[in-house]
C-alpha positions, 0 to 999 in steps of 0.5 A: 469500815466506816459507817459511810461504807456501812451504809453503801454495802447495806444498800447495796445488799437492800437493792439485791434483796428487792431485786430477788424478790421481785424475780420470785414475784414474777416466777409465782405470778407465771406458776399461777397462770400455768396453773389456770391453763391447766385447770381450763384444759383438765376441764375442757374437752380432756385439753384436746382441742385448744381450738374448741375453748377459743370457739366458746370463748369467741376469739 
């Protein structure tokens, strides 16, 4: 292979790398949120009353 080829197959590996890690980034992000939801609703009433929290909150 040539080093123009060289150069096509790493940007195109580069592209795929960038694109994986911005899927991680964002399954992270949504693990976090689930994992504060979570926490409200331990902490909250036992999380029996979804409608309680949206009360105190004043939704």
């Amino acid at each position: 292979m040539d080093l123009k080829n060289n150069i096509k197959v790493f940007g195109a590996f580069k592209k795929t790398v960038d694109g994986l890690y911005a899927v991680i980034t964002a399954i992270r992000v949504l693990a976090v949120i689930l994992l504060v939801l979570q926490a409200i609703f331990l902490i909250t009433e036992n999380g029996k009353s979804f409608s309680g929290i949206l009360e105190k909150i004043d939704l």
